[in-house]
C-alpha positions as CSV (number, residue, x, y, z in Angstrom):
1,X,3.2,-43.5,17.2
2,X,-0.1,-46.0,17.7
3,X,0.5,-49.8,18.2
4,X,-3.2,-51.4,17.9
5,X,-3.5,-55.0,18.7
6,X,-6.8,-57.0,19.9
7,X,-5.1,-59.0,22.1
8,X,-2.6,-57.2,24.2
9,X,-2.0,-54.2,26.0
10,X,-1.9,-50.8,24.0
11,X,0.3,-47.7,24.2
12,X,-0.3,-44.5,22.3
13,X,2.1,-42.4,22.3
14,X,2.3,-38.8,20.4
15,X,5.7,-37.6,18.9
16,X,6.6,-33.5,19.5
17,X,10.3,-31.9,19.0
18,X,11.3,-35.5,19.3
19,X,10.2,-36.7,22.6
20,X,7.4,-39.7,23.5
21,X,4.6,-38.4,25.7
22,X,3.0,-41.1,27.3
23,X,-1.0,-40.7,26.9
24,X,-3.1,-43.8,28.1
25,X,-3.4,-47.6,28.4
26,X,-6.6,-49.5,27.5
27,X,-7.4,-53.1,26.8
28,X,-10.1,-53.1,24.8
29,X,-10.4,-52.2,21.0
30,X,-13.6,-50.3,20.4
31,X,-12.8,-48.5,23.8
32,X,-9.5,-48.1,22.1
33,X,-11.4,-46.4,18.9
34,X,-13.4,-44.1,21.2
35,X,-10.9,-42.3,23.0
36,X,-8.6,-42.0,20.2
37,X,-11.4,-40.2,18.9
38,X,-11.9,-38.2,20.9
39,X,-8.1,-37.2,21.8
40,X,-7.8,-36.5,18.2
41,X,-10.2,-34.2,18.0
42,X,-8.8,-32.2,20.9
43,X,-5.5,-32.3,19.7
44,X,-7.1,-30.5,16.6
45,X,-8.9,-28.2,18.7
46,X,-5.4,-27.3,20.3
47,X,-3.2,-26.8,17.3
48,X,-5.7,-24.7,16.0
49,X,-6.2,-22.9,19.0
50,X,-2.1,-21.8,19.3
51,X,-1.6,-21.6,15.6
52,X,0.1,-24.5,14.6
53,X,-1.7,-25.2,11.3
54,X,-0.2,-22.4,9.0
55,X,-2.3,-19.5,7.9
56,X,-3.2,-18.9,4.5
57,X,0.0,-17.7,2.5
58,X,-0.6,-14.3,0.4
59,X,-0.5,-14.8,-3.2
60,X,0.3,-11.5,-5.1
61,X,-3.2,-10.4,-5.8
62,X,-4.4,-10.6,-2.1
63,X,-1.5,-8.5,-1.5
64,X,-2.4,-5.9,-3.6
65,X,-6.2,-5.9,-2.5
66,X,-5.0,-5.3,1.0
67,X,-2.3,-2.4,0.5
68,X,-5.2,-0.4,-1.2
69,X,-7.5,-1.0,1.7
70,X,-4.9,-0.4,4.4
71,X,-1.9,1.6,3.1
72,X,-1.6,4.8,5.7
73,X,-0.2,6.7,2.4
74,X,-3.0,5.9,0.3
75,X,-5.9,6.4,3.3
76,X,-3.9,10.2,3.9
77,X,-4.3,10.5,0.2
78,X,-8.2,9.8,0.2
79,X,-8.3,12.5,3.0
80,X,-6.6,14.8,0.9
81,X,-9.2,14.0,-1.3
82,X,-12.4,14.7,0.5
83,X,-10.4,18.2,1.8
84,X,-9.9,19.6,-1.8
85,X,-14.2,18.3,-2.3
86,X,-15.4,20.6,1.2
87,X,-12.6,23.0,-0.5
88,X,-14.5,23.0,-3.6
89,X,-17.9,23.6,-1.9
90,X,-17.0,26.4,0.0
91,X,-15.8,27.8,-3.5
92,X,-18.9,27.3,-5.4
93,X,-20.5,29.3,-2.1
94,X,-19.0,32.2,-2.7
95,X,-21.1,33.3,-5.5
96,X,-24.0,33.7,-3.4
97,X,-24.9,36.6,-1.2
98,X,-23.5,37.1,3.0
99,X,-25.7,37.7,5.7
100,X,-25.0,38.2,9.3
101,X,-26.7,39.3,12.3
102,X,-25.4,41.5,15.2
103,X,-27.1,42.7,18.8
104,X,-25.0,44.7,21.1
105,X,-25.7,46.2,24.6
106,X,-24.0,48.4,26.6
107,X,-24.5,50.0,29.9
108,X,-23.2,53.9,31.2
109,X,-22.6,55.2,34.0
110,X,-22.0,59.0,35.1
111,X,-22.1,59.4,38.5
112,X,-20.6,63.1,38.4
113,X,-23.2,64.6,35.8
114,X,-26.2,66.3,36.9
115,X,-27.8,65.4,33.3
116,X,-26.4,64.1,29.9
117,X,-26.9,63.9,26.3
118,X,-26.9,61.0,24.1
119,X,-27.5,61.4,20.4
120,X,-28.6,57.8,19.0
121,X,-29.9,57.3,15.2
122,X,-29.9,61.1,14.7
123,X,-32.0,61.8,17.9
124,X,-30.7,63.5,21.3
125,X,-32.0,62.5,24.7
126,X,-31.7,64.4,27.7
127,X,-31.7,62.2,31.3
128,X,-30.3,62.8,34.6
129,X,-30.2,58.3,35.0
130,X,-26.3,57.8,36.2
131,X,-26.8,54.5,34.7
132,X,-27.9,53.9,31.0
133,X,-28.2,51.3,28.9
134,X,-28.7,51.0,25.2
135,X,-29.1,48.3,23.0
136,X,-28.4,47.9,18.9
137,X,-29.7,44.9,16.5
138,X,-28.3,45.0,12.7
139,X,-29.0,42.6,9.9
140,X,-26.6,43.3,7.0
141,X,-25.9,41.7,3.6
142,X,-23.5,41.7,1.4
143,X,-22.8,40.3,-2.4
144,X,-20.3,40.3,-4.9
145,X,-22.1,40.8,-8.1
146,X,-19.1,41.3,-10.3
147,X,-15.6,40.4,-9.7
148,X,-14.4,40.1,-13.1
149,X,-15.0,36.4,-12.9
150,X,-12.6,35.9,-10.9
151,X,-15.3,33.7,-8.5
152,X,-16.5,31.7,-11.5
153,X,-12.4,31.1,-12.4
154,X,-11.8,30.0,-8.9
155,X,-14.2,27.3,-8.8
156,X,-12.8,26.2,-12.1
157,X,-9.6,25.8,-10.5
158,X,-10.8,23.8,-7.3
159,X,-12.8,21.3,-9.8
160,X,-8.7,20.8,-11.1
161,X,-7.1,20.4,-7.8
162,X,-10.1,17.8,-6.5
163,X,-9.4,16.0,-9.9
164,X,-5.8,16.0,-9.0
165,X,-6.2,14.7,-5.4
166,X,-7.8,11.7,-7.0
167,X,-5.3,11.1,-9.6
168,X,-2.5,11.5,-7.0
169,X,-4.2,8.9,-4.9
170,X,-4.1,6.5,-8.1
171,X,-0.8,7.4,-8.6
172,X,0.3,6.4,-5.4
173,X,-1.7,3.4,-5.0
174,X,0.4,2.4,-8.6
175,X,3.8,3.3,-7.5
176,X,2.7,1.0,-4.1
177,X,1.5,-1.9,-6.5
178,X,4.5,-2.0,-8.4
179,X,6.9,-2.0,-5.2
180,X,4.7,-4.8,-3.9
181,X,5.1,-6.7,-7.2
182,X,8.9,-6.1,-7.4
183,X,9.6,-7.1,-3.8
184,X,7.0,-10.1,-4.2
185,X,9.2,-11.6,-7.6
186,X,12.4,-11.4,-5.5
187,X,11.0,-13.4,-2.4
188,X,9.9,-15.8,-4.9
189,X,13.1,-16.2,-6.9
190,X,15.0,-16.1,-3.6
191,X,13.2,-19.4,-2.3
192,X,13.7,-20.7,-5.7
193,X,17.9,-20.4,-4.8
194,X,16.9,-21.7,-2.0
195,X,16.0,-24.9,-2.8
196,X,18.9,-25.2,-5.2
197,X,21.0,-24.6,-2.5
198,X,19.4,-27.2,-0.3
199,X,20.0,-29.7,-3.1
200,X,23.6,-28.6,-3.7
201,X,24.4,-29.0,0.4
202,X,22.0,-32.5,0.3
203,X,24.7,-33.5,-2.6
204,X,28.1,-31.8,-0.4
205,X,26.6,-34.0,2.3
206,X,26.9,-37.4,0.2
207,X,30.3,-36.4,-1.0
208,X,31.5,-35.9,2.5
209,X,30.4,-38.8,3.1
210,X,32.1,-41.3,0.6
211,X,34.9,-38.7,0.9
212,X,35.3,-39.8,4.4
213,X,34.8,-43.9,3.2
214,X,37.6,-43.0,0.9
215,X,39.5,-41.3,3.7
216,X,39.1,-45.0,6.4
217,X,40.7,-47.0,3.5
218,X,43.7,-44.6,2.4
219,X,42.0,-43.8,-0.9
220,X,41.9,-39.6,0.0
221,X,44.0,-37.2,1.7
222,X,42.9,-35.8,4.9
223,X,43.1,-32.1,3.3
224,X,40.8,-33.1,0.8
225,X,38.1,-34.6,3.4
226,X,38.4,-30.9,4.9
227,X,38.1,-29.3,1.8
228,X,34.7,-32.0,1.3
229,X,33.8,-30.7,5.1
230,X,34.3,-26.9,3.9
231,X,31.8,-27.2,1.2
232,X,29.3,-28.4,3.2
233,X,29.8,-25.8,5.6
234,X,29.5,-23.3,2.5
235,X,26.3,-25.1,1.1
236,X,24.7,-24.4,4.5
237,X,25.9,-21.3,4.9
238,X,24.1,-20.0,1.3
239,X,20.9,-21.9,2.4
240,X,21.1,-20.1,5.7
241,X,21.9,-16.7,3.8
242,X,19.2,-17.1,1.5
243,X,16.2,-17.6,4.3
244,X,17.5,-14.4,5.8
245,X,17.0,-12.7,2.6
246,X,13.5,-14.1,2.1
247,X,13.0,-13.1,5.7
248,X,14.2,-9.4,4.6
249,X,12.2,-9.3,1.3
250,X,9.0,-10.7,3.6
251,X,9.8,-7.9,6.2
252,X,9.5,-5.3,3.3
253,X,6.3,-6.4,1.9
254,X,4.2,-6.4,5.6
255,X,5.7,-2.5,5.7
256,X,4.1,-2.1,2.7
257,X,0.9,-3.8,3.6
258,X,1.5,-2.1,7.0
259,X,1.1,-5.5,8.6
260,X,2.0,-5.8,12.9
261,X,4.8,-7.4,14.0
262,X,2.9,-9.8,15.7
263,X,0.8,-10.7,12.8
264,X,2.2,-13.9,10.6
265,X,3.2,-13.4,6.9
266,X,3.9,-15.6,4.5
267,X,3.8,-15.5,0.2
268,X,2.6,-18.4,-1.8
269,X,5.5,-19.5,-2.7
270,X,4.3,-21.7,-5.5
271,X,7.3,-22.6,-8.4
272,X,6.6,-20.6,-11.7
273,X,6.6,-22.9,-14.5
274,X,9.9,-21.9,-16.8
275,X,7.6,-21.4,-19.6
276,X,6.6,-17.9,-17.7
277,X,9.7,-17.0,-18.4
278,X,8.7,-16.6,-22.3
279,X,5.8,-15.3,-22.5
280,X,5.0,-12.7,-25.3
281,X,6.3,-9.1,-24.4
282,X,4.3,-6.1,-25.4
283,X,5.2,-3.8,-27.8
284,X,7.0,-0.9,-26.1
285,X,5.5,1.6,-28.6
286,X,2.2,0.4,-27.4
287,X,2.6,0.3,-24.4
288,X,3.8,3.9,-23.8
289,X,0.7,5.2,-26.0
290,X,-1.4,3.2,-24.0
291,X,0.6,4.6,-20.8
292,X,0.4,7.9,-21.7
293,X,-3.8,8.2,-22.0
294,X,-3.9,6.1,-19.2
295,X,-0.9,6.4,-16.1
296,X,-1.8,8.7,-12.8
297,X,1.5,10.5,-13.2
298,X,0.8,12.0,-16.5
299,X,-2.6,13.0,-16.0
300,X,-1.6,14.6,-13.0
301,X,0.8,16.5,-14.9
302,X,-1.9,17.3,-17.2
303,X,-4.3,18.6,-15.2
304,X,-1.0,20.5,-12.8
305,X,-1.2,22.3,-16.6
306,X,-4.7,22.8,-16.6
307,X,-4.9,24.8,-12.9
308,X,-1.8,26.8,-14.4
309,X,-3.7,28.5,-17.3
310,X,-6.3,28.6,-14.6
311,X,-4.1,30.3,-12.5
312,X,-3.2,32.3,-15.6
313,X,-6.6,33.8,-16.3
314,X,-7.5,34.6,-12.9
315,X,-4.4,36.8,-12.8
316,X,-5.4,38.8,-16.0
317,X,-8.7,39.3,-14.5
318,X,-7.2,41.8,-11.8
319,X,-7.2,44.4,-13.4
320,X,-11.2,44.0,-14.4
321,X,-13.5,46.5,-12.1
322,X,-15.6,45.1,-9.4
323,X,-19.3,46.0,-8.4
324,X,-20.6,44.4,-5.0
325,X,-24.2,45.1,-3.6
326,X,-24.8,45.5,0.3
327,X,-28.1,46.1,2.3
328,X,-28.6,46.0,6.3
329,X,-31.9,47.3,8.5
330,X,-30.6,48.6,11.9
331,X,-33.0,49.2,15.4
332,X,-32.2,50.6,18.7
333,X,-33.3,51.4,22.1
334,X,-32.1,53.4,25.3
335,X,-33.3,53.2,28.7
336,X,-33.4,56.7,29.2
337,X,-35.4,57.7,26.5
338,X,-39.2,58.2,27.6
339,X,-40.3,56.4,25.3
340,X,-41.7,52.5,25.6
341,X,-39.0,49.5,24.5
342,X,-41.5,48.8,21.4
343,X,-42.2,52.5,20.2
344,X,-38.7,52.8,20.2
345,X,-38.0,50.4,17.9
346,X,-40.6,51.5,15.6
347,X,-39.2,54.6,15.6
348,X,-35.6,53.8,15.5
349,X,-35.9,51.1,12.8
350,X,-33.7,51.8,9.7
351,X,-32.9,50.5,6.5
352,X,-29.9,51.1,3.7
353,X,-29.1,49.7,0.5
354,X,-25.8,50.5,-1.5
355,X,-24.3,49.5,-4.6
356,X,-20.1,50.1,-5.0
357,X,-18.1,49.7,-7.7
358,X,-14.2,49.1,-7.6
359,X,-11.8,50.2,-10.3
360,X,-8.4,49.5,-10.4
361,X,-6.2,52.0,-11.5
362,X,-2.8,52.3,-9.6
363,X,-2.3,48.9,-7.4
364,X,2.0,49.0,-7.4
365,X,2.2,46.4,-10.0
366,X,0.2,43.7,-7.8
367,X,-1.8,42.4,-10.9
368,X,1.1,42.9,-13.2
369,X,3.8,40.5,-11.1
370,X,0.9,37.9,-10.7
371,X,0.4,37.7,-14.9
372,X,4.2,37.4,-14.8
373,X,4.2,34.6,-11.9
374,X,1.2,32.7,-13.6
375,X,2.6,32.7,-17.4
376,X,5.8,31.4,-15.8
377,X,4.1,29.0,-13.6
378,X,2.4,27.8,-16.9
379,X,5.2,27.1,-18.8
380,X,7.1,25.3,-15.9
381,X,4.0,23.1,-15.6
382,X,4.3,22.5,-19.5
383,X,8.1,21.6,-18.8
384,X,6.6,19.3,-16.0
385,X,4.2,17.2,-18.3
386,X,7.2,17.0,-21.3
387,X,9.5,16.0,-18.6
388,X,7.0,12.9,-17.2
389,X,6.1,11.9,-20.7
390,X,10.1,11.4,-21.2
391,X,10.7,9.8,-18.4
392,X,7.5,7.3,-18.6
393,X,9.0,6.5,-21.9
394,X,12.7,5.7,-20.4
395,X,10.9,3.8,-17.5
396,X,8.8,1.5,-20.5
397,X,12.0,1.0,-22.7
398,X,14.2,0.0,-20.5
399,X,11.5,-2.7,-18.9
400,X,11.1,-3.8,-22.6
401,X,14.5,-4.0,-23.1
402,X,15.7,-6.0,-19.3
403,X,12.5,-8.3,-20.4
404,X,14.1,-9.1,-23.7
405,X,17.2,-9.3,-22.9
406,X,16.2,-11.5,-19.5
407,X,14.6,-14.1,-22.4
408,X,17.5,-14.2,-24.4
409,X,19.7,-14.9,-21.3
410,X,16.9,-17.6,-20.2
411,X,17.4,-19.4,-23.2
412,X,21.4,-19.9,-22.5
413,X,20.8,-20.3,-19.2
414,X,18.5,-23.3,-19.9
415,X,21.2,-24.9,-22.2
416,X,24.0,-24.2,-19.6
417,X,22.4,-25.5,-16.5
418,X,21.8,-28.7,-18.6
419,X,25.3,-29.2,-19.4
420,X,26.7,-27.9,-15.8
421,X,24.5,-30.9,-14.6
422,X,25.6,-33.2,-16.8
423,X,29.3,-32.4,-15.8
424,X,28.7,-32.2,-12.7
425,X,26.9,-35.7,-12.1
426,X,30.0,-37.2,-14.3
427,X,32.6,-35.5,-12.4
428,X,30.7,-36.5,-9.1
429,X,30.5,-40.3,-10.3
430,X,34.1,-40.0,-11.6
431,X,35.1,-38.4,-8.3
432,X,33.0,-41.6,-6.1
433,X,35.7,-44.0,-8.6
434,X,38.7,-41.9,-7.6
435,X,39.3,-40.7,-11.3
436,X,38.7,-36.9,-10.5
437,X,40.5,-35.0,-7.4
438,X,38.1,-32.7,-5.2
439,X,39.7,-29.6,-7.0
440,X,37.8,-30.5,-9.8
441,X,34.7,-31.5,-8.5
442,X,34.2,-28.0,-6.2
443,X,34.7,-26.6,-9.8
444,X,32.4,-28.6,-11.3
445,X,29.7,-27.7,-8.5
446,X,30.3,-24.1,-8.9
447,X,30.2,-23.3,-12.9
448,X,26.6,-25.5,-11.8
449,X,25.5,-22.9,-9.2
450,X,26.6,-19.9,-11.1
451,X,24.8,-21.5,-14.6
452,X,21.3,-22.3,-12.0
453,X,21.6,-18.8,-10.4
454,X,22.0,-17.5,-14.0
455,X,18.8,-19.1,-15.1
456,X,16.7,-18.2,-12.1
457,X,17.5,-14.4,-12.1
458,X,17.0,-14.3,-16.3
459,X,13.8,-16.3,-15.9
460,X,12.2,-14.2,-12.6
461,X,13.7,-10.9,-14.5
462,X,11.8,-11.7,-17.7
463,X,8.6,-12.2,-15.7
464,X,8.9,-9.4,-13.7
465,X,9.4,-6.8,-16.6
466,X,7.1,-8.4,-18.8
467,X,4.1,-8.0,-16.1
468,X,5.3,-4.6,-15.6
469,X,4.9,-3.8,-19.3
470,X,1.5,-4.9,-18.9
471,X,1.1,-3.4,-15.8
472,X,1.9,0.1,-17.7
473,X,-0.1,-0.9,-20.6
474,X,-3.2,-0.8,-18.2
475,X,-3.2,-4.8,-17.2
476,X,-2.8,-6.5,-13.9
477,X,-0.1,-7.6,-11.7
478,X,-0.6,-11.4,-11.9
479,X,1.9,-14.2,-10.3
């Protein structure tokens, strides 16, 4: 509170949780002007500084923009999805040649032999040396030039499983939206009972009150001021009730978002216009052709199908011959030799080529039990991709058919509230007159709360499955 005058004495004083805090005396105006100024300008500073201006609530979309960005599922997901890429690399590298290098050295010692030995790359060398030591350096190479395919197949069926990474990453970033969306409706229908349930205990509080006016003059029984007292006690208790709720559903949606629990949350809880409620719904036939060329979970299925004749193929291709080409040069040297280090290498230098060829003929029915495992891992697959496409189809119906029934509900809703309001005001007016007892008038005030609570859940349920529809149909989630 500020009382400004020119001529007299001024206190300002600030009002917090109910308490005057004295803050300065001047005696001139302008001066006045000055440090009020400047005291609101720190006061600013301050509340901004501890938080006390609200942050920016989270409407639905903002929501969603953040639970793709931060989501642990979906950021293990994307790392699933750059392992099956270096997967697929090292796949496609396998149809080119191997080459390694290897050096060895060794030292011997004999100290009981008067002279020894040693045959090295087809030559003997005689030395009485105790101690020896030889050294070997190889360069070899090998390549598959023919495995039946079986290379060519295998990258085939990485490109699949890195498709399928990224599809399962959609997938899950969808079955996170729509979780986000669902719990996002209900906080917003939930503050919506809210606030009919703050008017129904701001009404239970009037009634009370000329209850108890009615009670001082002899007008009303003292049972029926308690029974006055016990609604208002109720009407609190569902506002209280329905704030924990919102708190619950608000609890949910920062897991989702994977928010701290030091970090402030908070929706837009902005009022949907009851005309949201009947808004066209999609066709479900629509819909689920639209769902099925363009969902996650049924091109996963797909393409689960596609690395399954894959899988297939490869197995057949066992029983194909393989032909693989290796090469390798090879030197050496030994210390007792009396040769130089560098003659010996020229002379020791060696080179081989060889070409083999693999034919299966007798492998105890490896090949055999892998056709067997892949045709039967095909048509499971093929069981899969039927059994998605049904249930996508369930899922789409009965979301058309809660929307339309939700809508048909709305519409009775609408009338009933509007005649539960109308009683209940007459009831309430008759009840202020002494024409109506309080048995009647707690009756009155419920049929009203069960015909609002009936409205709100038709109306948020038609919006809710509506957006889904359209969500499935290839749309956005919009609030």
């Amino acid at each position: 509170m500020c009382l400004i005058s020119r001529k007299k004495v001024y206190l300002c004083t600030l009002k917090s949780s109910s308490r005057y805090t004295l803050l300065y005396k001047i005696g001139n105006t302008n001066e006045h002007f000055k440090i009020m100024k400047r005291l609101l300008f720190t006061i600013a500073c301050a509340m901004t500084a501890t938080g006390f201006y609200a942050q920016e609530a989270w409407t639905l979309q903002r929501c969603l923009d953040y639970a793709a960005e931060k989501n642990i599922t979906i950021q293990k997901n994307r790392l699933s999805e750059l392992e099956a890429e270096a997967q697929l690399k090292q796949t496609k590298a396998a149809l080119f040649p191997t080459l390694s290098a290897s050096m060895s050295q060794s030292v011997g010692y004999r100290p009981f032999q008067e002279a020894t030995v040693i045959v090295q790359n087809g030559m003997a060398t005689s030395t009485n040396n105790k101690v020896t030591e030889n050294g070997s350096y190889g360069l070899n190479a090998n390549w598959t030039v023919w495995d039946g395919g079986i290379n060519r197949k295998n990258i085939k069926a990485q490109e699949v499983q890195t498709e399928l990474s990224a599809v399962q990453t959609e997938q899950t970033l969808k079955s996170i939206q729509e979780q986000i969306a669902q719990l996002y409706v209900q906080v917003l229908y939930t503050i919506e009972a809210k606030r009919v349930n703050e008017q129904l205990a701001a009404t239970a509080q009037q009634q009370l009150e000329r209850g108890q006016e009615r009670y001082k003059v002899g007008d009303l029984a003292k049972a029926d001021v308690a029974q006055l007292e016990s609604q208002v006690a109720q009407t609190q208790y569902d506002v209280v009730n329905a704030q924990t709720q919102i708190d619950g559903y608000k609890r949910q949606l920062k897991a989702l978002l994977q928010l701290d629990i030091n970090e402030s949350f908070d929706v837009s809880a902005n009022e949907m216009d009851d005309e949201r409620a009947m808004q066209p719904i999609p066709d479900k036939i629509d819909v689920y052709n639209m769902a099925v060329a363009t969902r996650p979970e049924i091109r996963a299925a797909q393409l689960q199908a596609d690395a399954a004749a894959v899988q297939l193929d490869i197995a057949k291709r066992g029983y194909l011959p393989s032909i693989s080409l290796n090469a390798g040069i090879g030197d050496s040297h030994y210390s007792a030799s009396d040769e130089s280090f560098g003659e010996q290498l020229k002379r020791n230098l060696n080179g081989s080529i060889g070409l083999g060829v693999s034919v299966p003929i007798f492998d105890n029915r490896r090949n055999k039990t892998s056709v067997e495992r892949a045709k039967i891992s095909q048509t499971n697959a093929s069981l899969d991709l039927l059994d998605k496409q049904t249930t996508l189809g369930s899922t789409i119906e009965n979301l058309w058919l809660q929307a339309t029934s939700a809508q048909q509900r709305f519409v009775s809703a609408v009338a009933a509230v509007k005649s539960q309001e109308t009683n209940y005001e007459l009831i309430n007016e008759q009840f202020k007159a002494g024409l109506k007892n309080i048995v009647d008038l707690l009756q009155a005030r419920d049929n009203l709360l069960q015909a609002q609570q009936n409205k709100l859940q038709s109306k948020y349920t038609a919006i809710l499955n509506t957006q889904l529809l359209r969500f499935y149909q290839g749309g956005g989630l919009e609030m």
